[in-house]
Each structure stands twice: as structure tokens, then as C-alpha cells.
C-alpha positions as CSV (number, residue, x, y, z in Angstrom):
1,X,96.2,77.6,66.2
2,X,98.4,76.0,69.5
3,X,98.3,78.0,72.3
4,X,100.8,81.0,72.9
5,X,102.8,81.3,75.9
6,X,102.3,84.7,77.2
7,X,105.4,86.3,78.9
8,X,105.5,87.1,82.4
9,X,105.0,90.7,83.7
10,X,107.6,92.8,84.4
11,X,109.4,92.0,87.1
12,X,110.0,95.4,87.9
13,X,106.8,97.2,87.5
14,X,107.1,101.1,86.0
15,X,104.0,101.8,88.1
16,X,102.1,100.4,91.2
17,X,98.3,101.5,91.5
18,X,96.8,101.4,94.9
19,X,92.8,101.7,95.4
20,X,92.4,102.6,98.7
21,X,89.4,101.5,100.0
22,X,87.4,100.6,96.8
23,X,83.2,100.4,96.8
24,X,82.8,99.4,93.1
25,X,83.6,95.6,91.7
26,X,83.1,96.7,88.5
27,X,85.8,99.2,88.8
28,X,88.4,96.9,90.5
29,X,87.7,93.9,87.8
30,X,88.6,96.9,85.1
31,X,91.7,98.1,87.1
32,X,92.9,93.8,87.4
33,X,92.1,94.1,83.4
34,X,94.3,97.4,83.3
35,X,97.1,95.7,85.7
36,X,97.1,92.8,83.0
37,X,97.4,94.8,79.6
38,X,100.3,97.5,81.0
39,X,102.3,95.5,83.2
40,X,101.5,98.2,86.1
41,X,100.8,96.4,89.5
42,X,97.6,96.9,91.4
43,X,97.3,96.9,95.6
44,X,94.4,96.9,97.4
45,X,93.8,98.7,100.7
46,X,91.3,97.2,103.1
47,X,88.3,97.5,103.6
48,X,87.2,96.3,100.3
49,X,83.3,97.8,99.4
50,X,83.1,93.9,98.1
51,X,84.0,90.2,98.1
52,X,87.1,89.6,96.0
53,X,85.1,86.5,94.6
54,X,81.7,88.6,93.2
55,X,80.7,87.7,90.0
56,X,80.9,91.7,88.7
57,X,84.9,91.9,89.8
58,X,85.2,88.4,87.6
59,X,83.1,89.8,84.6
60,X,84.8,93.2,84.2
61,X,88.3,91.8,84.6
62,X,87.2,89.2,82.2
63,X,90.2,86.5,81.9
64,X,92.6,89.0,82.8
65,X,92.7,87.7,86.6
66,X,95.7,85.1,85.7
67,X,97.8,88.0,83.9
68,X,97.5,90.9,86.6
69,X,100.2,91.1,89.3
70,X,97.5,91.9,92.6
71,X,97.9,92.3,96.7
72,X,95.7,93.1,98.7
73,X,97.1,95.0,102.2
74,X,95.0,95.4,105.5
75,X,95.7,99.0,106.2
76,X,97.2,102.4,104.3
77,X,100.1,101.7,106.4
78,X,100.8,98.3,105.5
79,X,100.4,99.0,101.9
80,X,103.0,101.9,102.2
81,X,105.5,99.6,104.0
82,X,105.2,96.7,101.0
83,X,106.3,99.7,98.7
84,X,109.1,101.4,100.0
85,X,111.1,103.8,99.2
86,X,108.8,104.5,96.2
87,X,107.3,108.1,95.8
88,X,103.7,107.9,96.6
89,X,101.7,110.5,93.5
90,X,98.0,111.2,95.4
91,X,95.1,112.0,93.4
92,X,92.3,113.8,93.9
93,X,90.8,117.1,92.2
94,X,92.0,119.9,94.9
95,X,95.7,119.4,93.7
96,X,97.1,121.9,91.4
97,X,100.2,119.9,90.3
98,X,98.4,117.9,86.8
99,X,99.1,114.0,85.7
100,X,101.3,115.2,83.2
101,X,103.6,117.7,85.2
102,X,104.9,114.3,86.7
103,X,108.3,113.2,85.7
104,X,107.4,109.5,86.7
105,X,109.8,106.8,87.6
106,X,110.1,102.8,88.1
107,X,108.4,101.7,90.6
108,X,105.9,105.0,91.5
109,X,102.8,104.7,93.8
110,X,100.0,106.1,92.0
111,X,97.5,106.4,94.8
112,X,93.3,106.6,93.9
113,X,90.6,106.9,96.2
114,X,87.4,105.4,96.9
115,X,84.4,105.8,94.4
116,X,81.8,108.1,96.1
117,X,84.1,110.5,98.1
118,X,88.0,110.1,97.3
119,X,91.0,109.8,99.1
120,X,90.2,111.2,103.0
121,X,91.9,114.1,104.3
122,X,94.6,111.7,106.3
123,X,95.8,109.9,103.3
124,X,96.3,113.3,101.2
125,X,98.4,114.6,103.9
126,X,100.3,111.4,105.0
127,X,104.2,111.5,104.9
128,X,104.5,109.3,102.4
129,X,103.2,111.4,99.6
130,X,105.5,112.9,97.5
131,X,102.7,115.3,95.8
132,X,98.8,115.4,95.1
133,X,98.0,115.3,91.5
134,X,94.9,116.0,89.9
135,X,93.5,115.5,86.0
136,X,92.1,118.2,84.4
137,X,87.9,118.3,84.1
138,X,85.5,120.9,82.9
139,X,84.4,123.2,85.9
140,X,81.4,121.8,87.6
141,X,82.2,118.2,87.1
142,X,82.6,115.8,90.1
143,X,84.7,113.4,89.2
144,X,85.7,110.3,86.5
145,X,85.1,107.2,87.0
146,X,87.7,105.7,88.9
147,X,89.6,103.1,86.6
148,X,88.8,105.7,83.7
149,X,91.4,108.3,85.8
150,X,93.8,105.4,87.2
151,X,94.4,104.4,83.3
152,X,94.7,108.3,82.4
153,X,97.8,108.3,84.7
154,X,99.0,104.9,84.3
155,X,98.9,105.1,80.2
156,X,101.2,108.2,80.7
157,X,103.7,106.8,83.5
158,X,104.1,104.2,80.7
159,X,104.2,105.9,77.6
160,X,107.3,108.2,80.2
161,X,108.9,104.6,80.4
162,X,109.0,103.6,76.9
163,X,106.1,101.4,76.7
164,X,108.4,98.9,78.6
165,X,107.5,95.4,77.5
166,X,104.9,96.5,74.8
């Protein structure tokens, strides 16, 4: 069978995902993998938990790596100034607004902490966001795991646009 030439993503994305901060290779491999299979675009916020080059980001994102739009930023700020004018959707479990009470729109931020603690009190309240959003858990749970909640939101923002490109 010859080769198929995939198409290009989108070139306007229904969805940026921003990791602020991330610890966990593994995780950031699975969000490139996500990135790659919906067409969302991922950003990284500095200071990365890892070396973009470790062999556990390569392995979880698998051969995705070509297919997934990615930029890495050096601050919050920075980050915020490459996207704007987009609304900025913060999540973290002390919201009260839920992933699916968002009427999303092309070209939303959907904003994730860190692994073992979240986003920090500063990027919850920064002018830029629009509104914290949470995903429902059973009482007494922590937390999912991180690319587990980012494709949560991301599968809805793009089942709101139509599956555009699917």
C-alpha cells in the first residue's frame, strides 16, 4: 500500500491547550498525541519538569510528534501574548462553572496545570481568564490525570465545533 499524504492541521485551531508548567513526560508525549489526532494546538509554559528530547515524551507521543502543531513560551505571560484576544477557560477543581457549561469557540485557551499541585493561585486569578472550569469527580478524589482531563475538555470543544476536519 503507497504511502498516504496526511492533510495538514487546521489552520485555524478550534482549541489551544496550554500546560503550564508540566512535571510529567509521559503526560506531555500523550497531550503531543492528543494535539495530533484533534487538530487542537498545544503550548508549553516554561519551566518544563523535563527535557523536550526524553525518551518517555518520544514514547507516549509515539510518531505523533510530526502531526501535532507545538510551541513552547518562556513565561505565562508570553504564552498569553502569542494567543490573543482568545478567551483563556482555567481548570482546576475549586471552580463551580463545569467543562460542559462552556459554549466554546475557535480559537479558546483551555488552560491545565501542573501534575502534583495545579494551576497556582496567580494564574487562576490572572486577567486573562475568562472563567475557571472544573470536571466533575466523586467527592474525596484529588484529581485525573492531566492529559486524561485536557482530552475530557478538548473532545467536547470539538464535538461543539463539529468535529471540524474529522
Amino acid at each position: 500500500m503507497p504511502d498516504q499524504l496526511l492533510p495538514a492541521p487546521p489552520s485555524d485551531p478550534f482549541a489551544h491547550v496550554v500546560y503550564y508548567e508540566p512535571r510529567i513526560p509521559g503526560n506531555t508525549g500523550s497531550a503531543i498525541r492528543l494535539a495530533a489526532v484533534t487538530g487542537a494546538r498545544l503550548h508549553l509554559v516554561e519551566p518544563l519538569g523535563f527535557d523536550l528530547s526524553e525518551a518517555k515524551l518520544r514514547r507516549a507521543g509515539l510518531d505523533y510528534h510530526d502531526l501535532a502543531v507545538m510551541q513552547t513560551h518562556p513565561t505565562f505571560d508570553a504564552a498569553l501574548d502569542a494567543l490573543s484576544g482568545a478567551r483563556v477557560f482555567a481548570f482546576t477543581a475549586q471552580a463551580t462553572t463545569t467543562y460542559t457549561d462552556v459554549s466554546y469557540r475557535p480559537g479558546d485557551v483551555l488552560l491545565f496545570g501542573p501534575e502534583p499541585t495545579g494551576l497556582p493561585d496567580a494564574a487562576l486569578v490572572h486577567p486573562r481568564v475568562t472563567d475557571r472550569v472544573r470536571i466533575p469527580m466523586l467527592a474525596g478524589r484529588r484529581s485525573l490525570n492531566l492529559t486524561n482531563a485536557a482530552s475530557i475538555v478538548v473532545y467536547e470543544a470539538w464535538r461543539q465545533a463539529g468535529f471540524a476536519g474529522a
